[in-house]
C-alpha positions in Angstrom: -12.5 -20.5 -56.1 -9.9 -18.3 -53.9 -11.4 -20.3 -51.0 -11.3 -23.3 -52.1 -7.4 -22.6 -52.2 -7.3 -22.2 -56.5 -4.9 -20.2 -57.6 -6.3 -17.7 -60.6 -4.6 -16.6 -63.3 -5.0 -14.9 -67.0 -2.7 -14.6 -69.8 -2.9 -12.5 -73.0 -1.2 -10.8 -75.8 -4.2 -7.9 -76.7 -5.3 -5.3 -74.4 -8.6 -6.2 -73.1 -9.9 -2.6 -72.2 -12.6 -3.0 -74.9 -15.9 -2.4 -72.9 -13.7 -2.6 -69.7 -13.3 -6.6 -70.5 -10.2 -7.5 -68.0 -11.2 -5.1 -64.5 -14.9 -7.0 -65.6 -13.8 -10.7 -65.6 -10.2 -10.9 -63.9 -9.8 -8.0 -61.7 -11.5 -9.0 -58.6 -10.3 -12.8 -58.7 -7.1 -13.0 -60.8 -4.2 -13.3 -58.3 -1.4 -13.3 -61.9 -1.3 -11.9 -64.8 0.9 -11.8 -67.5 0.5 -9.4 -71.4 3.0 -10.5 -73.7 3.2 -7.1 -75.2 6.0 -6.4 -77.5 6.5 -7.2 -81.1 4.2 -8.8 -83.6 0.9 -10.4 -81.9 2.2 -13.6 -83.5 5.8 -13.5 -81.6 3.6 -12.4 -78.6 1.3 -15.6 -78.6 4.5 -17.6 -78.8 5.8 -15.3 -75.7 2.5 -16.3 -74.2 2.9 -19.5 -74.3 6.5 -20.3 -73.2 5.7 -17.9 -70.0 2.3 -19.8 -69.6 4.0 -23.5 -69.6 7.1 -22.0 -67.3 4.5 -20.8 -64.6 2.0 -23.9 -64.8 4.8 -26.2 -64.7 6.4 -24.4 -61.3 3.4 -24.3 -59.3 1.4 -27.3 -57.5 -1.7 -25.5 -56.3 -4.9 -25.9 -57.8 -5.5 -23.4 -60.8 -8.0 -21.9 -63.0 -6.1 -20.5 -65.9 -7.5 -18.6 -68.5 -4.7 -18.4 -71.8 -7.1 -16.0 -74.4 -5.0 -16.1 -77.9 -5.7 -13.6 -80.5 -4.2 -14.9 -83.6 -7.5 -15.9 -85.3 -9.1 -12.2 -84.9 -8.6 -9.5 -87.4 -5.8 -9.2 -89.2 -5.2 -12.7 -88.3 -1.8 -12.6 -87.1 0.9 -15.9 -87.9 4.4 -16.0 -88.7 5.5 -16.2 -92.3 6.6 -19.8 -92.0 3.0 -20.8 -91.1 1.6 -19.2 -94.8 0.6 -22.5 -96.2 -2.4 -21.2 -97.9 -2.3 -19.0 -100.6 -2.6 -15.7 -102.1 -3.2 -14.4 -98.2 -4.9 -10.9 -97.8 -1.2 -8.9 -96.7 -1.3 -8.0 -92.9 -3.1 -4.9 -91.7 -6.0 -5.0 -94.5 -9.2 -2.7 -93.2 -12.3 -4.3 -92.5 -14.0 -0.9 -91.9 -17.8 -0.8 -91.3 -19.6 0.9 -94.7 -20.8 -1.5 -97.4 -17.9 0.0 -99.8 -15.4 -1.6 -97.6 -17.5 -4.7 -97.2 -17.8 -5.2 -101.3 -14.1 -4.7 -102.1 -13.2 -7.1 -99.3 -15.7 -9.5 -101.2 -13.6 -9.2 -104.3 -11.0 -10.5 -102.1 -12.5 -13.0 -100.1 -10.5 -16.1 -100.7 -7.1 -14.2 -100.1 -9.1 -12.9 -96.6 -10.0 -16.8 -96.2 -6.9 -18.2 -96.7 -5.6 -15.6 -94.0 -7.9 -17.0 -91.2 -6.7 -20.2 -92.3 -3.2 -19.7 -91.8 -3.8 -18.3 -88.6 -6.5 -20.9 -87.7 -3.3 -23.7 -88.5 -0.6 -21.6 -86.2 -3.3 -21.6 -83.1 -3.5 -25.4 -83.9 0.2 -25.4 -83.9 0.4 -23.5 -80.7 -2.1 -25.2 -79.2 -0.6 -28.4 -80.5 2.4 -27.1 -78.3 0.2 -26.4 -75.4 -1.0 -30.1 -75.3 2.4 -32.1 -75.7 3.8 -30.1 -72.8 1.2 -31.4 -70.1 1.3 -34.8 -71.2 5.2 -35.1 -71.1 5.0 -33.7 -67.9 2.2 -36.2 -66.9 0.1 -32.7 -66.0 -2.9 -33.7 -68.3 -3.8 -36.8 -66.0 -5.0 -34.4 -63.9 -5.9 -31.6 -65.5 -9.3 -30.4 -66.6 -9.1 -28.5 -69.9 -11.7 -26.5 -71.8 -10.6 -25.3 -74.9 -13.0 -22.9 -76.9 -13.8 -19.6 -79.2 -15.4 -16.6 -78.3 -17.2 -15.9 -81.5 -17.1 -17.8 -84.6 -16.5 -15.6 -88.1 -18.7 -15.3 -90.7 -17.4 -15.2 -94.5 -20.1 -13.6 -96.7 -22.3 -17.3 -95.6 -25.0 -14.8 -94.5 -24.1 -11.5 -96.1 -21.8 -10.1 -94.1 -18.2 -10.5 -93.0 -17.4 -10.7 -89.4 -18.5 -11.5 -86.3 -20.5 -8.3 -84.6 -23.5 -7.9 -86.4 -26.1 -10.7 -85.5 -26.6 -14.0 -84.5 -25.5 -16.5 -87.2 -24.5 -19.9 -86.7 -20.8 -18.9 -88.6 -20.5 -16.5 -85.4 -22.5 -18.7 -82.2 -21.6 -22.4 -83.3 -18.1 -22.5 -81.8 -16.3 -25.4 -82.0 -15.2 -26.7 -78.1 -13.0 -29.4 -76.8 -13.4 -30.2 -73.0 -11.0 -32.7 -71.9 -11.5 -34.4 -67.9 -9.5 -37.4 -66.9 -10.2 -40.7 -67.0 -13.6 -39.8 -68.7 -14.4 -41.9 -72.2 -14.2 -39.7 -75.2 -17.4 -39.0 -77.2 -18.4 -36.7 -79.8 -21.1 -34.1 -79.9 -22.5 -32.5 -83.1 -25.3 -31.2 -81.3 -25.2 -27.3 -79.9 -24.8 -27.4 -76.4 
């Protein structure tokens, strides 16, 4: 894409040295970068964003943008004002790796739930955000989006709890929007 004149950029809010993740995907062909990293990872998605929306809106080139949020991975961050479901699991629970940990989160499973539900509805609200900026600004005309997860989370459906211990549908069946101008809108239930 660098010669085809694309500008390339990533933003984030959680260190992506896990298995060398960001010098593996972004390194080579990222030409900006920007880690919203202090405070809470929910002020930092909200950091994120303003500094995503400041940049996309000042620059004309052609872009491939990759905006990774991390609200709806463990602990499943979101500001207080976004607790609409309750009792919530408190902030900084362990979700450990040994089948004691696994059966006392169990006993707590609609609290843990209702966590990833609350952040699940500040990422809508954030992307909500996201969205209403590009079409004010007439951006989304002509703007290719692809909005997706990385993993799905399993709640005990199978089991387990989590996403890094098999192959599930709760953890491969991601839900993805792909939005292209002037294309009709249709709906897939299918995997893809």
């Amino acid at each position: 894409l660098n010669g085809l004149g694309y500008r390339q950029s990533c933003f984030y809010t959680k260190n992506m040295d896990y298995d060398d993740l960001f010098s593996y995907l972004f390194e080579e062909t990222n030409d900006h970068s920007f880690m919203a990293s202090e405070g809470p990872i929910e002020i930092r998605e909200k950091v994120m964003l303003d500094e995503y929306l400041k940049t996309f809106h000042q620059t004309e080139e052609p872009r491939l943008d990759y905006v990774m949020f991390y609200t709806t991975h463990y602990d499943y961050y979101y500001p207080d004002t976004h607790e609409f479901y309750t009792p919530a699991l408190s902030l900084g629970f362990d979700i450990g790796g040994t089948n004691t940990e696994s059966r006392r989160l169990w006993t707590q499973r609609e609290q843990l739930l209702n966590r990833y539900r609350n952040a699940t509805r500040y990422l809508d609200d954030l992307l909500g955000q996201f969205l209403r900026s590009l079409k004010a600004s007439g951006a989304l005309e002509d703007t290719v989006l692809l909005i997706f997860g990385d993993h799905g989370e399993a709640f005990w459906e199978h089991g387990r709890f989590g996403h890094t211990f098999g192959f599930s549908n709760k953890q491969t069946q991601v839900a993805a929007v792909a939005h292209f101008p002037g294309r009709p809108t249709i709906h897939v239930d299918e995997p893809t």
